[in-house]
C-alpha positions, 0 to 999 in steps of 0.5 A: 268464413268456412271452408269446405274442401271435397276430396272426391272432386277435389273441389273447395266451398269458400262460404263468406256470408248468409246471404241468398244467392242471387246470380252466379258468374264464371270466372273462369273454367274452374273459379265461379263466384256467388253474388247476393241481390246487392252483388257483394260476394257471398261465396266461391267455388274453385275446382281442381283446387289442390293443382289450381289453388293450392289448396292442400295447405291451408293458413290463416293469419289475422293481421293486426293495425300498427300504429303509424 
C-alpha cells in the first residue's frame, strides 16, 4: 500500500494494488474509489483530507493473531 498526500490540494492517493483501473465510483463529494475489472478496490482518492480524514497524522500498526 502507499500513500500519497498532496499538499497543494490537500488531497491523499491511497494506492492498494496494481491493478488497472476500470470504473471509478463517487462515494461522496470528496471520497472516489477505484475498482479493478473484477471490482476489488485498487485505489482511493480523498479530497480535503486533512479536515475530512484527518489525515496530518498518519499511523500504522500491524496487529498480530492471538491465540484463542
Amino acid at each position: 500500500m502507499k500513500i500519497r498526500y498532496f499538499t497543494d490540494t490537500d488531497t491523499a492517493f491511497i494506492e492498494f494494488s496494481n491493478e488497472s483501473v476500470t470504473e471509478t465510483k463517487e462515494i461522496s463529494e470528496n471520497l472516489y474509489i477505484d475498482l479493478d475489472s473484477k471490482g476489488n478496490l485498487v485505489s482511493m482518492t480523498i479530497e480535503h483530507a486533512k479536515d475530512k480524514a484527518g489525515i496530518s497524522e498518519i499511523s500504522y500498526l500491524q496487529m498480530e493473531k492471538t491465540a484463542a
